[in-house]
Each structure stands twice: as C-alpha cells, then as structure tokens.
C-alpha positions as a Markdown table, in Angstrom:
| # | Residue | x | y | z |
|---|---|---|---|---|
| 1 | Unk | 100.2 | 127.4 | 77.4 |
| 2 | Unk | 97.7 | 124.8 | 76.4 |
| 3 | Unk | 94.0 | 124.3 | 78.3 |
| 4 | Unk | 93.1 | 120.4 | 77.5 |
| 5 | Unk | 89.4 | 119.3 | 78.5 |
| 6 | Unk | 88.7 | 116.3 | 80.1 |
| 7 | Unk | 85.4 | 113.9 | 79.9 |
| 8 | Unk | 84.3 | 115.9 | 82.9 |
| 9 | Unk | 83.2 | 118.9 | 82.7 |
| 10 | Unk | 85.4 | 122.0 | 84.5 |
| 11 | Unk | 88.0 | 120.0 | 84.8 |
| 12 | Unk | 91.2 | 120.7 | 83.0 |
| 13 | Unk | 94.8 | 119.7 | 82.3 |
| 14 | Unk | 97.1 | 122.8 | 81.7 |
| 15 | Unk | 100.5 | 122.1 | 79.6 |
| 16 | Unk | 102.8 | 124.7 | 79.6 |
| 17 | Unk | 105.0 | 126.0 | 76.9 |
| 18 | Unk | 108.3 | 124.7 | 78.2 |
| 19 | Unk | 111.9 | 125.9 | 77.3 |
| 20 | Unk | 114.0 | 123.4 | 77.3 |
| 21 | Unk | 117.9 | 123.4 | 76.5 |
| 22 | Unk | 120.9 | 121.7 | 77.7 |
| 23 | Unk | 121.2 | 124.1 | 81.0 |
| 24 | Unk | 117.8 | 123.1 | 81.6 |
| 25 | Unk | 114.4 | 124.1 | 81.1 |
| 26 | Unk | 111.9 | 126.9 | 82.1 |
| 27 | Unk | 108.2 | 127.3 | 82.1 |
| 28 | Unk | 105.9 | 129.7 | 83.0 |
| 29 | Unk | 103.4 | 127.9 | 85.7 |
| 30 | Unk | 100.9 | 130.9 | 86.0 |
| 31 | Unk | 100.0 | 133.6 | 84.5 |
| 32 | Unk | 96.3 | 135.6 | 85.5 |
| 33 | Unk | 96.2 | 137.5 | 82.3 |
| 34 | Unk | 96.8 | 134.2 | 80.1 |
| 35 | Unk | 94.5 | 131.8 | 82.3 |
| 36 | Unk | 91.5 | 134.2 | 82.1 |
| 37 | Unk | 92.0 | 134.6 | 78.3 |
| 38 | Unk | 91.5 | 130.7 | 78.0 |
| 39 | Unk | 88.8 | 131.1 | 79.8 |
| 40 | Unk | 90.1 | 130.2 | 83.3 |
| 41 | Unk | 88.6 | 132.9 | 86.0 |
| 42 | Unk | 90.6 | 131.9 | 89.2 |
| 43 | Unk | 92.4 | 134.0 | 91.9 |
| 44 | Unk | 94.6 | 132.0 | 93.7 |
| 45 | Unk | 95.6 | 133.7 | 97.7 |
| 46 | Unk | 97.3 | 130.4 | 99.1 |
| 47 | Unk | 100.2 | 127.9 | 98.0 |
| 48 | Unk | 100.8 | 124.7 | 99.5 |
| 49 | Unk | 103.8 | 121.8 | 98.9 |
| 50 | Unk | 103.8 | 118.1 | 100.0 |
| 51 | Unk | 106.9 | 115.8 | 100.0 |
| 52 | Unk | 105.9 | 112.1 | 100.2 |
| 53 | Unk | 107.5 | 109.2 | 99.4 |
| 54 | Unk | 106.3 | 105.8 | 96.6 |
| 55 | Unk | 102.8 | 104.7 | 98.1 |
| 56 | Unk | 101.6 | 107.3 | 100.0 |
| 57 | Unk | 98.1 | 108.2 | 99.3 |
| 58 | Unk | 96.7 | 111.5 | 100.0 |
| 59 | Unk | 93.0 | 112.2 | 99.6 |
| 60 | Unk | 90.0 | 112.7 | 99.1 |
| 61 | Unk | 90.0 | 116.1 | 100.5 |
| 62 | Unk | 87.4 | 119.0 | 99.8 |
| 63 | Unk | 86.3 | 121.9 | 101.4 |
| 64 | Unk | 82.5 | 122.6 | 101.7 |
| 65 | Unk | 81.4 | 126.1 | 100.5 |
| 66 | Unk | 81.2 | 129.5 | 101.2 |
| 67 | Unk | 85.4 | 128.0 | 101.3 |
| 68 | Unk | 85.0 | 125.3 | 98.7 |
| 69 | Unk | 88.8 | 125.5 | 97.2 |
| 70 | Unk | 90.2 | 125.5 | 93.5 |
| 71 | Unk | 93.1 | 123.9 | 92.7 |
| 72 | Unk | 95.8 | 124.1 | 90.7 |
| 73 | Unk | 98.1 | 121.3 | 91.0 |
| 74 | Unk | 101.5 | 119.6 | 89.9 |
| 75 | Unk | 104.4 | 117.9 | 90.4 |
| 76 | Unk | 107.4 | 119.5 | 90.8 |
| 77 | Unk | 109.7 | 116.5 | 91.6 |
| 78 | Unk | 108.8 | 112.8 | 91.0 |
| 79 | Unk | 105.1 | 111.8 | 89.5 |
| 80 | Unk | 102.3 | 111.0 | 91.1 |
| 81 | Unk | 98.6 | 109.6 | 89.9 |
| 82 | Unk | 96.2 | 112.8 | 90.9 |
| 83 | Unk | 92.3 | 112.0 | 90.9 |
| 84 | Unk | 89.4 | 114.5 | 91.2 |
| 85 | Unk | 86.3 | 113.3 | 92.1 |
| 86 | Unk | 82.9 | 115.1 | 90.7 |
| 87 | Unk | 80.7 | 116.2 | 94.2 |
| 88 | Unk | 78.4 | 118.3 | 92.0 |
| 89 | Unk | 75.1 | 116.9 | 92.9 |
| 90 | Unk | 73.4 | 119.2 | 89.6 |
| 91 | Unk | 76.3 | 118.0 | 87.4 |
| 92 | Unk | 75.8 | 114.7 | 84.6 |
| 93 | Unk | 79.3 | 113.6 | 85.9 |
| 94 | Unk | 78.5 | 113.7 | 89.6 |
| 95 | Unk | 80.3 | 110.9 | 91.0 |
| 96 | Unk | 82.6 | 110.0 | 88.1 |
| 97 | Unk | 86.6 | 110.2 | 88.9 |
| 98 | Unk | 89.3 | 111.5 | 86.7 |
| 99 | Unk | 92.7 | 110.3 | 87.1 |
| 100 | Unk | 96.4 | 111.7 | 85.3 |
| 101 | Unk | 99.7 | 111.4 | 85.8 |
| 102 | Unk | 101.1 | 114.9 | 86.6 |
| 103 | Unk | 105.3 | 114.2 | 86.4 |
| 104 | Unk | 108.2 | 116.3 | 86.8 |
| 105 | Unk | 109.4 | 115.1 | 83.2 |
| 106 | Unk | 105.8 | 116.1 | 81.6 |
| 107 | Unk | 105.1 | 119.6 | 83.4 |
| 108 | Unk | 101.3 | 119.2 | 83.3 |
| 109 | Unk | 99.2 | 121.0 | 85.7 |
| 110 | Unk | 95.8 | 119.8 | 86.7 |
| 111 | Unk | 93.2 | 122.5 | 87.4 |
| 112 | Unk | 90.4 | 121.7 | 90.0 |
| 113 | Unk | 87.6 | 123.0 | 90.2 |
| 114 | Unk | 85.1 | 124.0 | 93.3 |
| 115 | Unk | 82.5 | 121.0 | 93.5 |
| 116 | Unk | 85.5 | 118.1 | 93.8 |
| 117 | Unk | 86.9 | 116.0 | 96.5 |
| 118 | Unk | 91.3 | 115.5 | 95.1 |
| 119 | Unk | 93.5 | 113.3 | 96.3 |
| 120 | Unk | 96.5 | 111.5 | 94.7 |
| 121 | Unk | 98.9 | 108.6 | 95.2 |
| 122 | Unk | 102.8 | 108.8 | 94.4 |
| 123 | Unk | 104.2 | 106.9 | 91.9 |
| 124 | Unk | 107.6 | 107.7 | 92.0 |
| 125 | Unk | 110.6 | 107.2 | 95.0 |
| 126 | Unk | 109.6 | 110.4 | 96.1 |
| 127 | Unk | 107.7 | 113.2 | 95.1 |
| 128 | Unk | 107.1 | 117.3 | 95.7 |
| 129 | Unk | 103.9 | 118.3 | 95.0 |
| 130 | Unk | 102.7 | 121.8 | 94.7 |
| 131 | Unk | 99.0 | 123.2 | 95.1 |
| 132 | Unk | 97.7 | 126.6 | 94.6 |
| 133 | Unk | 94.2 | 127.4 | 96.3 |
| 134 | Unk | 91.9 | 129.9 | 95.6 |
| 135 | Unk | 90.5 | 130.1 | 99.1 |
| 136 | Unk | 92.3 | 130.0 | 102.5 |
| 137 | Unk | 92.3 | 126.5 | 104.3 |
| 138 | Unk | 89.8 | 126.2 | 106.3 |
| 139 | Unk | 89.5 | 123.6 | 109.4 |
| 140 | Unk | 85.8 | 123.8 | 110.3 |
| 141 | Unk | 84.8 | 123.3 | 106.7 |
| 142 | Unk | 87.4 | 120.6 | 105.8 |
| 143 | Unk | 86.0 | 117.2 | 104.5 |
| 144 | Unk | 86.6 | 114.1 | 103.3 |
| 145 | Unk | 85.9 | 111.0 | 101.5 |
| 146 | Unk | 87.2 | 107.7 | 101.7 |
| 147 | Unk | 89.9 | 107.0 | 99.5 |
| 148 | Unk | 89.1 | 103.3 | 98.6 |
| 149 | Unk | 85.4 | 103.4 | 98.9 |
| 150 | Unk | 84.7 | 100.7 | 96.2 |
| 151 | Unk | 81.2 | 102.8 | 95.3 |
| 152 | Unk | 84.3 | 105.1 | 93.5 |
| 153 | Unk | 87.0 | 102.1 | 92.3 |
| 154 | Unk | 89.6 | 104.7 | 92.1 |
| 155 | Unk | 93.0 | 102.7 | 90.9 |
| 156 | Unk | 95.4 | 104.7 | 92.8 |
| 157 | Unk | 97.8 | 102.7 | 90.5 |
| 158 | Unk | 99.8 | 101.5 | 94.1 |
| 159 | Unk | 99.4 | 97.6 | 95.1 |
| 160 | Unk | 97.0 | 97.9 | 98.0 |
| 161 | Unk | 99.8 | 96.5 | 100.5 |
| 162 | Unk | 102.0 | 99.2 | 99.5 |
| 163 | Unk | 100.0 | 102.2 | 100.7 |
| 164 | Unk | 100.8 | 104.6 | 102.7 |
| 165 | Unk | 97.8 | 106.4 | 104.3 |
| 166 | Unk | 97.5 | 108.8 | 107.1 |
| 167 | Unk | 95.1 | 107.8 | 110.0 |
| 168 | Unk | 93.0 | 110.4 | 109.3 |
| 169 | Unk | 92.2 | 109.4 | 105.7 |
| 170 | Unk | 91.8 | 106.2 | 106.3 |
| 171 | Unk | 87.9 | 107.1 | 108.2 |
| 172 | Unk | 86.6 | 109.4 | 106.4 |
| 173 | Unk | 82.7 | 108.6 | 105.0 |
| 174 | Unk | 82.1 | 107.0 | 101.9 |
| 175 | Unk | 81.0 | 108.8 | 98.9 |
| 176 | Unk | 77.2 | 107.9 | 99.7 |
| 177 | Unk | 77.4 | 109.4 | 103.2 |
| 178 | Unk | 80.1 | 112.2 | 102.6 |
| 179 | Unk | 78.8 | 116.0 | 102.1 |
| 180 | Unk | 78.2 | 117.0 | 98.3 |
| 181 | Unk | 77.9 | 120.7 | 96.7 |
C-alpha cells in the first residue's frame, strides 16, 4: 500500500498493492496496523455504499464536530469524480477543492479527513461506491454546502443539463454562509 499526498494538506490518495491475474485480482482495502504505520490514525465504526447512475451528483456533505466524520472512500464498480472541500477555517487551504477520479479499473481510495465537506459526481453508466466513517451518522449535526456554488467552481466533470441532484442538495448554503470547523 502506497499513501500519496495531495496539494492540500491531510488529504490523501491510498493505492493499494493489487494482485492481479487472469482469475481476477485482489487487494487489501484496510488494514489498522499498516494505515497507522504510514502515518494514518483512523478508527473506522461505520460503512456505507451508494449505487447511482452517469450524472448523479452527491455532495457536499459534512458533519459538524464533536461527530465531524473521516472518510475513506472508493469505487467499487464504475468511476466517479470525488471532491473534498477544505472547511478548516485555521488551515492555508481553507476553501480550496481537490478533485480525483477513484475507478473500479484503478483501485484508488481517497482518505478524508475531519474539517471537509465531500461529495462526488458519477462518471460512468453506473457506479457502487463504498465509504467508511470514523464516526456514526449523525442527523442533528449533518450539513451541507451547495454543490455548484460558483465561490467553489467545482467541475463535477458532468454537463450541467446532465445532472442528477437530490432535492435536498440542491438548497443547501453556499460556502460563505455554510458552517466551517
């Protein structure tokens, strides 16, 4: 297994050794012992998997703290463009987005920090996607943040007409109004 930094800080892209042959492949997705000797101190206590079909955008979703969530996340089937967005109002990169492709065919795994709003948009015909959390959902604490605020300019990499977006996410506050950590 291989921890990747990107521009912003905490965030990170996890590629597993894969072992691939012509019956298939296997990886190991997690591992406690080998994530906290890269340096990766997370206990995850909840799993989570989405279905959705090409265009659907999910996101920005965040939880605020004592139950602010990590995530690790990935595709399991299809590919889909997954985005974190950087709530920490002490950080350099607050506001800032990061954006990768997490694919069946490429395995990554992108790991989330607390302090982020996530959200991502599927670019395939379909696609599974699988989230482990480090802290039980919780309702009361549950935010948001408006997934096309242009104050963000997040290219969800779908043609605006093609979207697919719940009701729900669709009102949530821009990034100037929404709750930050």
């Amino acid at each position: 297994m291989e921890i990747i930094a990107t521009p912003i800080e905490g965030l990170l892209i996890v590629k597993p050794r894969v072992f691939e042959d012509a019956r298939g492949f296997f990886y190991e997705s997690y591992n406690q012992q080998r994530f906290r000797e890269l340096g990766v101190d997370a206990s995850f206590c909840q799993d989570n998997l989405s279905r959705s079909s090409y265009g659907v955008v999910r996101g920005l979703h965040y939880q605020l703290m004592p139950h602010s969530q990590a995530k690790l996340v990935s595709a399991v089937v299809g590919a889909v463009w997954d985005v974190a967005v950087d709530l920490r109002t002490d950080s350099p990169t607050f506001g800032q987005w990061y954006g990768i492709e997490l694919s069946e065919q490429n395995k990554l795994q992108f790991l989330i920090p607390k302090g982020f709003a996530h959200g991502f948009s599927v670019i395939s015909p379909v696609a599974v996607f699988s989230y482990k959390c480090d802290d039980f959902y919780n309702p009361a604490l549950e935010r948001g943040i408006l997934y096309n605020d242009p104050a963000l300019n997040i290219d969800w990499k779908i043609e605006p007409g093609k979207m697919l977006v719940s009701a729900k996410d669709q009102v949530h506050p821009s990034f100037a109004d929404a709750d930050k950590f």
